[in-house]
Rosetta silent file (secondary structure, phi, psi, omega in degrees, C-alpha in Angstrom):
SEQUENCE: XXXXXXXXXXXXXXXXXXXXXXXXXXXXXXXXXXXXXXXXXXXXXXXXXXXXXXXXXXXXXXXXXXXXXXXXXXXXXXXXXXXXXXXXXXXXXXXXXXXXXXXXXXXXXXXXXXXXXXXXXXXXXXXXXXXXXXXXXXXXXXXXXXXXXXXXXXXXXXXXXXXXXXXXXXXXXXXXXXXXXXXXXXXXXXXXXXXXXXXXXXXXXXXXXX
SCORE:     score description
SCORE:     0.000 S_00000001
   1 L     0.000  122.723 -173.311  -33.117  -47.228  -14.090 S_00000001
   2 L  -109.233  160.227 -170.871  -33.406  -49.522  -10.882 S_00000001
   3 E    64.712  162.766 -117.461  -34.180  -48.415   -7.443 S_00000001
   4 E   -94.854  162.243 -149.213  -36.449  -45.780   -6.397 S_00000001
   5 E  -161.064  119.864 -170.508  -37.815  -43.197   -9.062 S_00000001
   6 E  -103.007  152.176 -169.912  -40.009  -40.210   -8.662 S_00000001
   7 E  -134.645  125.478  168.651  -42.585  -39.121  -11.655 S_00000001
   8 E  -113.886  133.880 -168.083  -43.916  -36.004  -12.115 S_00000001
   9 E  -103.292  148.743 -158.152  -47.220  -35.555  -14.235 S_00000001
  10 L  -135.778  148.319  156.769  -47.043  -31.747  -16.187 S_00000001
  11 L  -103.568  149.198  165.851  -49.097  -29.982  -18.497 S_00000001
  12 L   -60.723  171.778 -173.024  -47.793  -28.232  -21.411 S_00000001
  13 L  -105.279   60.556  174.270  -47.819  -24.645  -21.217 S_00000001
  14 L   -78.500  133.102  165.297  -50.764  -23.700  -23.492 S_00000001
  15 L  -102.178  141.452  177.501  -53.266  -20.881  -22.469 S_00000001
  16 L   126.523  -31.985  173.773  -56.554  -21.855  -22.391 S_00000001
  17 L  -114.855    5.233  168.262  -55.364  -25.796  -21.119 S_00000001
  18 L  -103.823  174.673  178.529  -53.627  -25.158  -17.696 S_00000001
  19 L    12.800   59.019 -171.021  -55.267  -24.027  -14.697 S_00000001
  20 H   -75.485  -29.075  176.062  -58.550  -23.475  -16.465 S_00000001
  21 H   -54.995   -1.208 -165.646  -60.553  -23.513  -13.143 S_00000001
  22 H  -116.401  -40.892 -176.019  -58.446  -20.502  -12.233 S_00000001
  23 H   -55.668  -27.727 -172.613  -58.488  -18.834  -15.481 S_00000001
  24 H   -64.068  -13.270  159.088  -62.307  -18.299  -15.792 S_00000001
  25 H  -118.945   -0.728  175.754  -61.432  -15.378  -13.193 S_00000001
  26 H   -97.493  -28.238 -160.986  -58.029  -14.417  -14.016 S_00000001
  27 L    98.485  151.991  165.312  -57.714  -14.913  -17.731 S_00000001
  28 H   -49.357  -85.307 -145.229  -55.553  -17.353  -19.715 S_00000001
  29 H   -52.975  -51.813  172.908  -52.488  -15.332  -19.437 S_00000001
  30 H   -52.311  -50.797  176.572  -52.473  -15.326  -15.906 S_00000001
  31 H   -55.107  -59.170 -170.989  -53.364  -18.594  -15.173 S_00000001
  32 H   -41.745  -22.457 -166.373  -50.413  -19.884  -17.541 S_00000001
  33 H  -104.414  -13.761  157.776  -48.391  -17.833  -15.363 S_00000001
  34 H   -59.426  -60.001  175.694  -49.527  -18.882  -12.032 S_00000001
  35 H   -63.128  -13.918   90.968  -48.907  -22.641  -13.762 S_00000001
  36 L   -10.857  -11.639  133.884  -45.340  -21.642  -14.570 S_00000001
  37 L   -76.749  -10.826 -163.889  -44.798  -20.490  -11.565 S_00000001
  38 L  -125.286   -0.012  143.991  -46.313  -23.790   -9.609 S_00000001
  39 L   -45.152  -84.248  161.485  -43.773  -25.321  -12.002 S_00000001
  40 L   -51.222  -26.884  150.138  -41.322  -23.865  -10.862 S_00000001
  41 L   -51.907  -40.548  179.661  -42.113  -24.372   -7.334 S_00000001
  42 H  -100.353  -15.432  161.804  -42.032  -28.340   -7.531 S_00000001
  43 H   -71.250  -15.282 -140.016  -38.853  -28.297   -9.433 S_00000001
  44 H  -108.035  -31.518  159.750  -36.745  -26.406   -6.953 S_00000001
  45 H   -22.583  -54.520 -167.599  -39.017  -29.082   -4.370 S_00000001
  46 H  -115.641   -3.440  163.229  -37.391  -31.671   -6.289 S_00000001
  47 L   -75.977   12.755  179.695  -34.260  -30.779   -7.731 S_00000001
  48 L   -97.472  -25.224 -168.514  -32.162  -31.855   -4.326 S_00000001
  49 L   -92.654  112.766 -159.585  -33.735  -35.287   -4.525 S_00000001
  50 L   -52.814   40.381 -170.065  -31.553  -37.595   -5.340 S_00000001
  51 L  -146.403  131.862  177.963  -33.144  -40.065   -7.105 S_00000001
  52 L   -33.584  121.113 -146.163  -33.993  -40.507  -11.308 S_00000001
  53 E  -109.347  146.688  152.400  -36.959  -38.140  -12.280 S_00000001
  54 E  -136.143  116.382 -175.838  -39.803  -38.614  -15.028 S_00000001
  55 E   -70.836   82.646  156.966  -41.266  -35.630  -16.642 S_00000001
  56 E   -84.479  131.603  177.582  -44.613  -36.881  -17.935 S_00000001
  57 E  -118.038 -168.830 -151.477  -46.346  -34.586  -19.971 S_00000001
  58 L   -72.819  -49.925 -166.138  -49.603  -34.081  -21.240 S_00000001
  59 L  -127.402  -39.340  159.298  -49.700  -33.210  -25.364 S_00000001
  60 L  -154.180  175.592  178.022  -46.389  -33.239  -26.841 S_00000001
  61 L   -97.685  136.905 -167.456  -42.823  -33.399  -25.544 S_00000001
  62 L   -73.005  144.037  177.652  -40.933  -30.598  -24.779 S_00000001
  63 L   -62.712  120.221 -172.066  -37.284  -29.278  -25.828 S_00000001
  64 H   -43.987  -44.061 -166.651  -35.070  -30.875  -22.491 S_00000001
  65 H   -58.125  -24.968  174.395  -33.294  -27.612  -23.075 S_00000001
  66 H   -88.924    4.751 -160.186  -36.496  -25.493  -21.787 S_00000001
  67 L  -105.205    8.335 -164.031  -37.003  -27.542  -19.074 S_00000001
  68 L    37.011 -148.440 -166.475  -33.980  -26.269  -16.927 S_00000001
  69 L  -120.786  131.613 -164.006  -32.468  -28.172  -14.202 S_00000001
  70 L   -94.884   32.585 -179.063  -34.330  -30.938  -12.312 S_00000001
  71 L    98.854 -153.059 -178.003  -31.145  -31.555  -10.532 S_00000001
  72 L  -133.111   37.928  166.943  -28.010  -34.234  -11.390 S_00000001
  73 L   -78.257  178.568  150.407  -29.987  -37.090  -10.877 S_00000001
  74 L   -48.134  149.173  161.041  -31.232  -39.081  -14.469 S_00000001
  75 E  -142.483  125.459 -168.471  -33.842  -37.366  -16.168 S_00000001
  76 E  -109.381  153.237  178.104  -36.642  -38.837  -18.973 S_00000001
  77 E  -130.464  123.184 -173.941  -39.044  -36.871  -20.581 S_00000001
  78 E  -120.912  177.078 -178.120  -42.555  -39.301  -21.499 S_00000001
  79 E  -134.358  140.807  178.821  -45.695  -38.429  -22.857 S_00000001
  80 L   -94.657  164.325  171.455  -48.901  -39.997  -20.416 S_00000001
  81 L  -162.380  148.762 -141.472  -51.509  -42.182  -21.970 S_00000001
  82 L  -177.575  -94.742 -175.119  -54.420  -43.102  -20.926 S_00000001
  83 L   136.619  -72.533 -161.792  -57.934  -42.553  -21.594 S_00000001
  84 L  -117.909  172.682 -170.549  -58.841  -40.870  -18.019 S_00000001
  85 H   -79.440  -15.869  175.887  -56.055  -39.288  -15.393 S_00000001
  86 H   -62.106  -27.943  161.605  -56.585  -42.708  -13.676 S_00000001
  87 H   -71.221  -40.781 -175.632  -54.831  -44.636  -16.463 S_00000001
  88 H   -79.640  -19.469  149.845  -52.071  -42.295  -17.298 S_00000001
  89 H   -51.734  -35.891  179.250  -51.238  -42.701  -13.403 S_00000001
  90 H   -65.492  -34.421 -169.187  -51.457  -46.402  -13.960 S_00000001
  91 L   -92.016  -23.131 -167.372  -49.168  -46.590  -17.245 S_00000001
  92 H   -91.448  -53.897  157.278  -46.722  -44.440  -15.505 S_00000001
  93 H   -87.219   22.487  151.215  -46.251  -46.618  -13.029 S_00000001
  94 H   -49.545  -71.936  173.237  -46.244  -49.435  -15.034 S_00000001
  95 H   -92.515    8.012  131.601  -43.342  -48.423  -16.822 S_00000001
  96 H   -50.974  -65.473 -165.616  -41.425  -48.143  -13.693 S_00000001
  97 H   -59.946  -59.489 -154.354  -42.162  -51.630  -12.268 S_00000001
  98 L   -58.242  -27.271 -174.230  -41.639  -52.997  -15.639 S_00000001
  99 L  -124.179   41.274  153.538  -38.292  -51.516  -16.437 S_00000001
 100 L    89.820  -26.327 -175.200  -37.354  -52.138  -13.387 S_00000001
 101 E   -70.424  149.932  178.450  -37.566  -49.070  -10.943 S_00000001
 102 E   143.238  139.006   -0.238  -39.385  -48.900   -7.578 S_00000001
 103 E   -93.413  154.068 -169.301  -40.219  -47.797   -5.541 S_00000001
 104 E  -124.952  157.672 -156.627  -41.983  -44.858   -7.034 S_00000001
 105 E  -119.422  136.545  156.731  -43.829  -42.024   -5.973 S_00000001
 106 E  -109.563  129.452 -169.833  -46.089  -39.615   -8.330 S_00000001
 107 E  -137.026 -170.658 -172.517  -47.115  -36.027   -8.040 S_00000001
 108 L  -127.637 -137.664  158.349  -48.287  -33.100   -9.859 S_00000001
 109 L  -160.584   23.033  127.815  -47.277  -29.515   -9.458 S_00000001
 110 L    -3.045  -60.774 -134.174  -50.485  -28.244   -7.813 S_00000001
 111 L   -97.708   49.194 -170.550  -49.020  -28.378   -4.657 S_00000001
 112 L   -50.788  -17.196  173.898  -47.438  -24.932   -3.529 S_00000001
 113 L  -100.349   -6.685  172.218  -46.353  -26.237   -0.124 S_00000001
 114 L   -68.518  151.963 -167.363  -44.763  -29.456   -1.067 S_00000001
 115 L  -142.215  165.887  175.822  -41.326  -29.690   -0.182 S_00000001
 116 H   -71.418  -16.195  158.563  -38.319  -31.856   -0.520 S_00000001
 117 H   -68.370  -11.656  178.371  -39.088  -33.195    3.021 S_00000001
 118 H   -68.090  -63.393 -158.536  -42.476  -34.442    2.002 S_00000001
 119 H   -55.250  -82.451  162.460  -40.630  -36.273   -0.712 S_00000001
 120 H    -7.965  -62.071  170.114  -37.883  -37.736    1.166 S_00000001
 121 H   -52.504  -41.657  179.566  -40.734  -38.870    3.804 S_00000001
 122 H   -49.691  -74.332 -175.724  -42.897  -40.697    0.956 S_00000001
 123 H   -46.891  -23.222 -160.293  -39.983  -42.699   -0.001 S_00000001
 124 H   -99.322  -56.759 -179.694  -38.704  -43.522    3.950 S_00000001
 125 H   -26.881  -57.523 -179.559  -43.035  -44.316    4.417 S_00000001
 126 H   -90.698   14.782  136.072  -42.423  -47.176    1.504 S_00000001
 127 H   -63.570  -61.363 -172.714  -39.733  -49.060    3.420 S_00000001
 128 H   -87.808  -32.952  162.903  -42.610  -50.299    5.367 S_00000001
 129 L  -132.243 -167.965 -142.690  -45.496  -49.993    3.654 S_00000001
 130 L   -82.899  -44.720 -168.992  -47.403  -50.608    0.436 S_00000001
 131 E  -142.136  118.265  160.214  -48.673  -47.610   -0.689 S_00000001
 132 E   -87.992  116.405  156.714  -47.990  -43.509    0.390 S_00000001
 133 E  -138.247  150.076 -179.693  -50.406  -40.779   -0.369 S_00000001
 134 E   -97.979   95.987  168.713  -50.337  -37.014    0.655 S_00000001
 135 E   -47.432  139.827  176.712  -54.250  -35.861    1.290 S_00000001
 136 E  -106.730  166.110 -146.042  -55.150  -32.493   -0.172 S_00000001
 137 L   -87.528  -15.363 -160.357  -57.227  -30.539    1.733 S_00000001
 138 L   -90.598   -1.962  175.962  -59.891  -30.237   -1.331 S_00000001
 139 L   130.958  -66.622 -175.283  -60.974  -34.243   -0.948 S_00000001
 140 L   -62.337  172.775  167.202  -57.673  -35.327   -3.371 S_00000001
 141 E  -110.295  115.289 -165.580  -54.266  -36.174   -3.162 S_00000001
 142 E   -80.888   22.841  163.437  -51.016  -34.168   -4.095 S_00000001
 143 E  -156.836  133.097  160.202  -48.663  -37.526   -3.791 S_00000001
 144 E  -131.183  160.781 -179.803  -49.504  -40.991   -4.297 S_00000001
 145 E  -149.692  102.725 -171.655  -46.725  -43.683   -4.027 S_00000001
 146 E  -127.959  152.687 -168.500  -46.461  -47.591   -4.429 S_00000001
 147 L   -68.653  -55.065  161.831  -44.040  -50.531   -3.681 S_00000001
 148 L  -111.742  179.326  166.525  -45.689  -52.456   -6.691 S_00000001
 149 L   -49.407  139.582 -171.832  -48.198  -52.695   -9.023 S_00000001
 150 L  -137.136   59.183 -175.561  -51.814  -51.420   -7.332 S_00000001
 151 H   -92.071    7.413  137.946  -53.951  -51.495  -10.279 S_00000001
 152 H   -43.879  -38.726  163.705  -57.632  -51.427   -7.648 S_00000001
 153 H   -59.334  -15.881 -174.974  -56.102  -47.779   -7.322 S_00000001
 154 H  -129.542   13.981  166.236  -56.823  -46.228  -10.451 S_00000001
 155 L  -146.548  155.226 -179.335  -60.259  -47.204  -11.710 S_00000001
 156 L    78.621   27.054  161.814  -63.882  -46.701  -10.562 S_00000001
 157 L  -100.158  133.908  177.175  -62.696  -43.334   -9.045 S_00000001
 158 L   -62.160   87.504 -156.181  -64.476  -39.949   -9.820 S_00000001
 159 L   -84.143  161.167 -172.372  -61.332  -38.311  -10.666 S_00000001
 160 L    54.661   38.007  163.768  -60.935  -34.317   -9.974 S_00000001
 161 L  -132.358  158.100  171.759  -64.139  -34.486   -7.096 S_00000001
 162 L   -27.814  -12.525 -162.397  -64.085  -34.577   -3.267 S_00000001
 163 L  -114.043   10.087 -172.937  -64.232  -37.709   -2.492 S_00000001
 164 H   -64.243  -41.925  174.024  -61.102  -38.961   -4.430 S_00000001
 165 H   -47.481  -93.849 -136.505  -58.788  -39.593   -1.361 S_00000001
 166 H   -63.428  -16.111 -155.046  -61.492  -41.322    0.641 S_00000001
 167 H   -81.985  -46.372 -143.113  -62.635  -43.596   -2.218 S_00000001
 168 H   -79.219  -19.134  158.715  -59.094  -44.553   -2.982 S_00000001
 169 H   -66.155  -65.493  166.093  -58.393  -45.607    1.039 S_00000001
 170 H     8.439 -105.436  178.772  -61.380  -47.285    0.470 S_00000001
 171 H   -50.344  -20.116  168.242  -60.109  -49.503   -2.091 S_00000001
 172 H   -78.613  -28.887  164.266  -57.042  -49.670   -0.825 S_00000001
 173 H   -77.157  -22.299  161.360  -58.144  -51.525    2.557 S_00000001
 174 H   -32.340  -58.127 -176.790  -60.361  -53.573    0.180 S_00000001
 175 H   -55.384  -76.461 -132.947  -56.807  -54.896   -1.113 S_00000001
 176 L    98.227   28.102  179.861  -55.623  -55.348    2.311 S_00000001
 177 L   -55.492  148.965  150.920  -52.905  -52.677    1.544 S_00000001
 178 L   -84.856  157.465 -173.107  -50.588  -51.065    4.166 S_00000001
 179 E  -143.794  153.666  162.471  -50.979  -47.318    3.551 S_00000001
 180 L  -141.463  100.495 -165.741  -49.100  -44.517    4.944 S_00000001
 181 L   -84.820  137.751 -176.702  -49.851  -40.794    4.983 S_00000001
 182 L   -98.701  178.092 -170.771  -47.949  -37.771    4.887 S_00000001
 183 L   -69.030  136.212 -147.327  -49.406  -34.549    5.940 S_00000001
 184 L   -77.610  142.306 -174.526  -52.802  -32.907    4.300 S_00000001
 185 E  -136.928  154.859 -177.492  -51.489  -29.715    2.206 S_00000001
 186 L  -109.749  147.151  171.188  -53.545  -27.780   -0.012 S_00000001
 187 L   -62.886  161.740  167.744  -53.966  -27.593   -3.926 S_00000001
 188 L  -133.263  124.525  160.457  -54.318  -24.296   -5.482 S_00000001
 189 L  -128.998  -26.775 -161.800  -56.560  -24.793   -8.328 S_00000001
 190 L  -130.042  157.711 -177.850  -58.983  -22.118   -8.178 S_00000001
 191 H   -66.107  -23.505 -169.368  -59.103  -18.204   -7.246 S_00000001
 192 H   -68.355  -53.190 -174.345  -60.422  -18.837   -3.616 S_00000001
 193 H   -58.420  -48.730  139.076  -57.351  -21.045   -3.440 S_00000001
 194 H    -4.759  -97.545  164.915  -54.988  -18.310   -4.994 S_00000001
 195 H   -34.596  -60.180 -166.137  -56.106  -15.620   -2.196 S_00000001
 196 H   -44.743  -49.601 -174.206  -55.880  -18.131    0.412 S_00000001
 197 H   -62.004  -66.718  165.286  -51.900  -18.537   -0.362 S_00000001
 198 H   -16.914  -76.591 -158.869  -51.575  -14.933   -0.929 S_00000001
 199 H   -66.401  -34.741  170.074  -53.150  -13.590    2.124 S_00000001
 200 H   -60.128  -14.829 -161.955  -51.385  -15.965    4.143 S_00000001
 201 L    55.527   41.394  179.618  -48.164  -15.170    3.031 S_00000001
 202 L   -97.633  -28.291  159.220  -47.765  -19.287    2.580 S_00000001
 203 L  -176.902  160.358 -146.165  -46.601  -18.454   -1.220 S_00000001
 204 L  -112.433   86.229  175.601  -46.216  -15.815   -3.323 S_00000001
 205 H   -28.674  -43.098 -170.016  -46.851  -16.556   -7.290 S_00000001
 206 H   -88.972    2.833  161.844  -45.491  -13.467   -8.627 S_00000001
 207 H  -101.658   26.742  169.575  -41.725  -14.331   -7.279 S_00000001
 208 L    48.236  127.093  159.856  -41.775  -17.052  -10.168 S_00000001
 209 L    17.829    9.047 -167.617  -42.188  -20.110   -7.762 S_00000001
 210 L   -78.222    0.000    0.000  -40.068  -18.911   -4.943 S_00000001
């Protein structure tokens, strides 16, 4: 697939391995359903955008048929590898550049406020510059996106702690990268995080991802 290519990293839908930070106050069941739901949130994000999609998931690959519809763009279903999440970011965009694709942007499905304007924006960002990432309000990043390989981006970072966003500007002016940012949105990983969406009325879990 040539020309630009968006990747989404997934977990399977086991309880006990998604949202475990959320589950130690909700329960497994819940959490799975809160992740299923934050699923469903970043497909309907991403089924308008018009550009060839990669599911990667975590532990095995999934029936296509369960995965409903991620729009009428191409769609591949991968498995990441890696050793750490910094490699399986790295290999994913690997086998973009390599087979041709780019530029490409990677996310997660974290993100209850990402939208297809975010997306749209990443992609307009990497006309001009090198690298796109969307800061999350916890220290991380819900989008990162590069023109080429950037492999100073994905190792000697503490992955899942505060400081990953600053480390990885860091290293990225180290390169001499152009960088461009889209606006900081928050993760929901945890019950604090949960409430916060709730009480705000910014989104509602229990409307399946709406």
């Amino acid at each position: 697939m040539k020309g630009p290519i968006l990747n989404i990293f997934l977990k399977n839908p086991v309880p006990g391995k998604v949202k475990t930070r959320l589950a130690k106050d909700i329960g497994e069941e819940a959490a799975l359903e809160v992740y299923q739901a934050l699923v469903e949130k970043t497909r309907s994000a991403c089924k308008d955008l018009d550009v060839p999609k990669v599911l990667w998931f975590d532990s095995y690959l999934p029936n296509p048929s369960d995965l409903g519809s991620w729009g009428h763009s191409p769609l591949l279903i991968r498995k990441q590898e890696g050793k750490d999440l910094g490699e399986k970011m790295r290999n994913a965009f690997l086998y973009c550049f390599q087979n041709g694709s780019g530029p490409a942007i990677l996310i997660g499905s974290d993100c209850p406020e990402l939208d297809l304007l975010h997306l749209k924006e990443a992609f307009q960002i990497l006309d001009h510059k090198d690298v796109v990432l969307g800061p999350a309000k916890d220290g991380g990043y819900y989008l990162v996106g590069l023109k080429s390989d950037t492999p100073e981006l994905f190792h000697g970072i503490e992955w899942s702690t505060e400081t990953v966003f600053a480390r990885s500007l860091e290293k990225l002016q180290w390169a001499r990268k152009q960088v461009g940012l889209l606006p900081v949105l928050s993760d929901l990983d945890d019950v604090q995080d949960l409430e916060y969406f709730e009480s705000n009325g910014i989104w509602d879990w229990k409307k399946n991802g709406s």
